[in-house]
N, C-alpha and C positions, 0 to 999 in steps of 0.2 A: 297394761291398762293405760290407757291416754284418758285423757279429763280435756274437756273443755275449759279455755279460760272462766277462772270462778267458780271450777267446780270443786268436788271435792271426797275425798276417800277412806278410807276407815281400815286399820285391822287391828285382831284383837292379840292383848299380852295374859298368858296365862302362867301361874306363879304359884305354889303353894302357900296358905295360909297361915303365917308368920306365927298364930295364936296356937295352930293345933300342931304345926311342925316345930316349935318352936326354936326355929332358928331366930341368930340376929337379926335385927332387924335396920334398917334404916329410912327415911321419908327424901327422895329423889325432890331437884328443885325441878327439874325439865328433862326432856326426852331430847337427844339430836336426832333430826331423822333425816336422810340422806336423800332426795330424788335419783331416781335413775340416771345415771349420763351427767349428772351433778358435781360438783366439787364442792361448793360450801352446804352444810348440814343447816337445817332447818330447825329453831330452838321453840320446841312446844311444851307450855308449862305441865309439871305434872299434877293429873289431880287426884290420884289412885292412892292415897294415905300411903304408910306403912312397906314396904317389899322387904323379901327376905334376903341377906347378904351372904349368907355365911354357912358353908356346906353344902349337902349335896342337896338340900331344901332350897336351896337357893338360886336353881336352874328356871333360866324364862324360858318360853315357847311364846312364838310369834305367831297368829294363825293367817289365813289368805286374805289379801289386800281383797276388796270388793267396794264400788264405786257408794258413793251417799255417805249422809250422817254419822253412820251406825248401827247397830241390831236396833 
């Protein structure tokens, strides 16, 4: 995907539910997100509460980059 200067992009993290899997938990300060073709990582605060750290509950899935805001 290429973005116009100023534009901007979206994908989504999917994580099981810290409450009902009851794995560990921890609260992330930011995400590094890396551009394509990049070398320095990009530091976006996180605002998603809670992820789960610990076990097999604790697997993220990333889903497809799609251009704009967000759903």
């Amino acid at each position: 995907m290429t973005l116009a200067p100023g534009g901007s992009a979206w994908a989504g993290l999917r994580y099981a539910n810290p409450e009902i899997s009851g794995a560990r938990t921890a609260t992330p300060a930011a995400l590094l997100v890396t551009p394509p073709d990049e070398r320095k990582a990009l530091k976006v605060r996180w605002k998603g509460g809670e992820v789960p750290v610990g076990g097999n509950a604790s697997s993220v899935f990333l889903t497809v980059f799609s251009a704009g805001d967000g759903p």
